[in-house]
N, C-alpha and C positions, 0 to 999 in steps of 0.2 A: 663451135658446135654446141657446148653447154647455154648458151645463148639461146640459139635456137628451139633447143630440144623446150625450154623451160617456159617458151615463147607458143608453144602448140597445146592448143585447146584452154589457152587462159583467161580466153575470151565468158567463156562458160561454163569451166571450173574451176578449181580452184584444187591443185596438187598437194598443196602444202597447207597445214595447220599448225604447225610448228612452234609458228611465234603466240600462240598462244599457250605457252607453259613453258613455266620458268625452270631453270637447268643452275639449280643454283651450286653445285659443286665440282668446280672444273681441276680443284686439284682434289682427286680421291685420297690421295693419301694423306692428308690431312683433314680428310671429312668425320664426323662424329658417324657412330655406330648405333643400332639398339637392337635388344632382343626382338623375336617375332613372337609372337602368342600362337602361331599355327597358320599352316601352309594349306589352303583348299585345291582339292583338283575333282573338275567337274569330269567325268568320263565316259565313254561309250567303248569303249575299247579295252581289248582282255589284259588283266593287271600287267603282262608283262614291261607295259609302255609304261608301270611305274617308276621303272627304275631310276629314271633322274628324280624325281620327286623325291622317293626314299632315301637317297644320298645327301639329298640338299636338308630333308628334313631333320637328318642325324647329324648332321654339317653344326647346323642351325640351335638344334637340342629340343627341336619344338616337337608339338605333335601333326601327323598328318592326318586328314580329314580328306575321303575318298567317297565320293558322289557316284552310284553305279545304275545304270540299267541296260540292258540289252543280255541276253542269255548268255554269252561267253563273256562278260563283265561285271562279276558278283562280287559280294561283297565277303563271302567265303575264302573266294579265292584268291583277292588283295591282301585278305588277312593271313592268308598260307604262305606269302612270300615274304610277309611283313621279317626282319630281321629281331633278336631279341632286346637288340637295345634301342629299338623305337617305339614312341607311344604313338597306337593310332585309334581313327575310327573310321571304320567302311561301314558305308550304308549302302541298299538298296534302296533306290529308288524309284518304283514301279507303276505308282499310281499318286502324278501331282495334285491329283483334285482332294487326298487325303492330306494333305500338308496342311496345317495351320497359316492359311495367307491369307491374306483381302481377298475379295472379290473384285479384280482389277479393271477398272470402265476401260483398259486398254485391251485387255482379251476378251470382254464382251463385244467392243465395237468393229472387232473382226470376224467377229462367229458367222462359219457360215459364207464370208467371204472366199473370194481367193486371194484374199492378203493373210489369210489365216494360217501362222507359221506349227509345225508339229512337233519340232524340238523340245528337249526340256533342259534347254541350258542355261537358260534365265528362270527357272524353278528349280535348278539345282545351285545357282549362286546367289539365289535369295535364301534358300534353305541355308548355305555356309555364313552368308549374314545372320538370319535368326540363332542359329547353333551357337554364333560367337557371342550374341546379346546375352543369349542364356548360361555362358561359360564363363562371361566375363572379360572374354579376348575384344582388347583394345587395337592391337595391330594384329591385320590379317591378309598375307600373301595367296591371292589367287592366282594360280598355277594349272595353263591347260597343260594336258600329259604330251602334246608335240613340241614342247618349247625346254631350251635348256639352257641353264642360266650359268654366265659366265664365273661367278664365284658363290658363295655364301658372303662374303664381303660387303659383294654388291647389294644384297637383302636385305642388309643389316644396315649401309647408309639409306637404302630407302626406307624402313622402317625408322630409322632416327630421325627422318625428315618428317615424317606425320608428323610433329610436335607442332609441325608451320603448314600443311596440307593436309586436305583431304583426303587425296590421291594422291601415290607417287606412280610415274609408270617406267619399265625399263627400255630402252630402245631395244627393237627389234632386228637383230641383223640374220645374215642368213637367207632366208627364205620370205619374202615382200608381205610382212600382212595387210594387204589389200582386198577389196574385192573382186568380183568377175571383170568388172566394166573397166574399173580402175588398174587391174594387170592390165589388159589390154592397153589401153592408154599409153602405158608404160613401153610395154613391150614394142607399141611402134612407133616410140618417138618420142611420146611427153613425159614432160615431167612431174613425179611420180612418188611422195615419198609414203611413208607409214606415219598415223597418229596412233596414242597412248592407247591400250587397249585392255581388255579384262582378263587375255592370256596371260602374260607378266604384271597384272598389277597389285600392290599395296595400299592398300585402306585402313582409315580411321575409323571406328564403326558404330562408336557413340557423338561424338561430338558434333555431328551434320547428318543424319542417316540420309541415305539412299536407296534406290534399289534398281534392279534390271526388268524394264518389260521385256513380256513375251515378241520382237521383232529383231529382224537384223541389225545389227549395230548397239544392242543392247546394254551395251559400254559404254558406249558412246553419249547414249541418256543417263545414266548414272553418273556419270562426271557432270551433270548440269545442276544448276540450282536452277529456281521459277524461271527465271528472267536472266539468267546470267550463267555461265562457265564457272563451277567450284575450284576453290584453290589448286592450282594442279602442278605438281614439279615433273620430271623426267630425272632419270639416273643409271648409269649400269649399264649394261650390255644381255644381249637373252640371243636365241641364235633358237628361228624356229625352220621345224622338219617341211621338206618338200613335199609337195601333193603337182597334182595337174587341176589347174582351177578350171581347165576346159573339157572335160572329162564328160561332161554332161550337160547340155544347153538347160536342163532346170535347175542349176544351181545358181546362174547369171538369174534367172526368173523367179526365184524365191528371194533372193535379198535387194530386189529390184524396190518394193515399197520399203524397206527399212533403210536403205542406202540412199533413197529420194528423203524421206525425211531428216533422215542424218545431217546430210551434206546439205539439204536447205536449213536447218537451223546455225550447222556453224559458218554456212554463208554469212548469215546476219552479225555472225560474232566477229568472225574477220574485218567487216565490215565496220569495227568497233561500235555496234548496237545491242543493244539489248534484244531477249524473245519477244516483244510485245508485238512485233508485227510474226511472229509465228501464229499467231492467232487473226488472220488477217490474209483472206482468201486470194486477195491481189498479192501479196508472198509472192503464194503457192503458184499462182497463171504464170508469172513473170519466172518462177524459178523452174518449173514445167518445162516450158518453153523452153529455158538453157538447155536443161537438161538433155532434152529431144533433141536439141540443135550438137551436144558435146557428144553421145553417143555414135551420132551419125556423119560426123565429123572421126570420130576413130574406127566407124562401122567401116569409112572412106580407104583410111591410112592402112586398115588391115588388108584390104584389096588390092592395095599398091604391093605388098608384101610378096615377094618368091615364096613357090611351094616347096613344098620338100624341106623347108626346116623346123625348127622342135622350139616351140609347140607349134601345131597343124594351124596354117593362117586359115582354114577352111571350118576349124572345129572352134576358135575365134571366135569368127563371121557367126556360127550358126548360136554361140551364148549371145551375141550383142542383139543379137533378131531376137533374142526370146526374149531378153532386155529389156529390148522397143516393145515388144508385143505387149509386156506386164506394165510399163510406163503409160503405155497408151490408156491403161486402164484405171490411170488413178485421176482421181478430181482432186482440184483447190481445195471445195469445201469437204473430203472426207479428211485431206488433211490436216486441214483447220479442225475438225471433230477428233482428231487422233490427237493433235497437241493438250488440246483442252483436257481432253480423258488422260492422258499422263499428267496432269499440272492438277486434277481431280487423285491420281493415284497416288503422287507424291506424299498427299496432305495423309491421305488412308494408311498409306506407310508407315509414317510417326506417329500417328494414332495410335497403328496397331500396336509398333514394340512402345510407346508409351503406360497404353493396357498389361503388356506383360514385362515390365519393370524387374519383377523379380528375380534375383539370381535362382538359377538351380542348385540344390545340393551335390550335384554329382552327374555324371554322365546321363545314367539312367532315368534321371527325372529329365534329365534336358532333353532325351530321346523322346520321352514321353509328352513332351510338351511341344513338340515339333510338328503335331498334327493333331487333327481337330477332335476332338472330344467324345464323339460318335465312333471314329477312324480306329481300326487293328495298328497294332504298334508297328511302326518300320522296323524290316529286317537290319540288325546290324552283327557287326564283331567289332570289337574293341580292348585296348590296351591301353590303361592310361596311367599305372604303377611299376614300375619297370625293377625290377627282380636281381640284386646285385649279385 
């Protein structure tokens, strides 16, 4: 039967990216350790979901760094539950056009579109990048607030593995991180796993910079160099919280252009190529094309499906249609225009924290240096001396 199941839709996707990143410590208990310099968690959600974060962070002895917007998610009141023997910093994050960042040819070439994503989760994990440049953190655990991670142990060997990677990521158990199209897949038959992603991951943060566009999969291109996959290990164990990814046919329909470029660039890497035909419109026709043909092949399998079981084969059906609908709406050549404008923002990137080289004296200058010069200062609270 595992035959089979792994045998469905492989014609046009491709389930597994696995083998590309090295697992280099199969006996844990013998693997080396290191400090973290600070745990990021990007959030939309009211402090209470901090609580694995604040365990792990006191586990750990670091400080945590909590990313806030939406009105019941301030930065008040992560500092109100904060415990006394944690250092932290919550910030507010209200207004990303105030942050000191590029001007990214990848959020201007969607203005305006309907690829144009609203989120600010790749503005709030470029801001824990900049904050680390300026504080001097070398390794730094990004931690979304539904994931919980099987020890402090585990942290700590992927933090000791930075010395040889870029990234380290933890595997994912529990709850599938996938996306809309790709549960589905899963759930009627194919096979179906999880790659390395920026809920559990660990970063180096001077020695290769990177960063996260504004689209789906925003992980997914920071793990990239120009032309090639950055060094990337796996380790550990993370166990993320349940949701219903079918809950709303516009959530298949928003990560529909970020999960079409994703999964066409590590097509080519699978493929042991390099990006340079990411930039090469016949790519994008031929990968199009799969794509329309893998969708509608699992649009298929979900119809084969009995009603009456959980999740609703009906509420499936009606994200993969909205799927199709936002597929149908993407060209070769905007993709070829999206790539280019990320391999343009890359360069902006290192530019930028090349420009601000300098260490901060202390929090408060880091705060202040976190947005742009014109810009009111971000709401924050912070603890960074901790009071025996």
């Amino acid at each position: 039967m595992e035959t089979e199941i792994e045998q469905v839709g492989t014609e046009h996707h491709h389930g597994s990216h696995r083998h590309l990143v090295d697992r280099p410590d199969p006996d844990p208990g013998h693997a080396p350790s290191a400090t973290v310099d600070a745990i990021v968690v990007p959030t939309i959600r009211h402090p209470r979901w901090l609580s694995h974060a604040i365990r792990l962070a006191a586990e750990l002895r670091c400080p945590l760094v909590t990313l806030h917007s939406r009105p019941w998610s301030r930065a008040d009141r992560a500092a109100a539950l904060m415990p006394h023997d944690i250092r932290y910093i919550a910030i507010d994050v209200d207004d990303v056009s105030r942050l000191d960042m590029p001007d990214f040819e990848t959020t201007t070439i969607v203005k305006g579109t309907k690829f144009v994503r609203v989120t600010d989760l790749s503005a709030k994990r470029n801001l824990g990048l900049l904050l680390a440049h300026f504080m001097g953190w070398e390794r730094v655990v990004f931690l979304d607030d539904d994931i919980e991670v099987g020890g402090h142990q585990d942290v700590m060997r992927a933090a000791a593995l930075l010395d040889r990677y870029d990234a380290v990521g933890m595997h994912i158990g529990g709850f599938p991180d996938n996306s809309v199209v790709c549960h589905a897949h899963r759930l009627a038959g194919g096979h179906q796993e999880s790659f390395v992603g920026g809920g559990a991951l660990a970063v180096e943060t001077f020695r290769n910079p990177s960063f996260f566009p504004n689209v789906y999969n925003e992980d997914w291109f920071y793990l990239l160099e120009e032309t090639s996959l950055r060094s990337l290990a796996v380790t550990g164990r993370v166990k993320q919280r349940s949701y219903d990814p079918f809950d709303r046919p516009a959530r298949a329909r928003d990560q529909e252009f970020g999960d079409v470029l994703a999964e066409g660039v590590y097509w080519l890497l699978d493929g042991g190529k390099g990006l340079g035909a990411a930039t090469d419109a016949r790519h994008w026709a031929g990968f199009l094309a799969r794509r329309e043909a893998f969708i509608k092949d699992v649009l298929r399998r979900v119809r084969r499906m009995p009603p009456g079981r959980d999740p609703d084969p009906a509420a499936m059906e009606a994200s993969l249609r909205a799927a199709l609908g936002r597929l149908n709406s993407i060209e070769p050549e905007f993709c070829v225009r999206y790539v280019k404008g990320w391999q343009e923002d890359r360069h902006a990137w290192i530019e930028h924290l090349k420009s601000r080289s300098r260490l901060a004296s202390g929090v408060d200058e880091a705060l202040k240096r976190l947005v742009k010069s014109d810009a009111s200062p971000l709401n924050c609270q912070y603890r960074m001396n901790l009071i025996n």
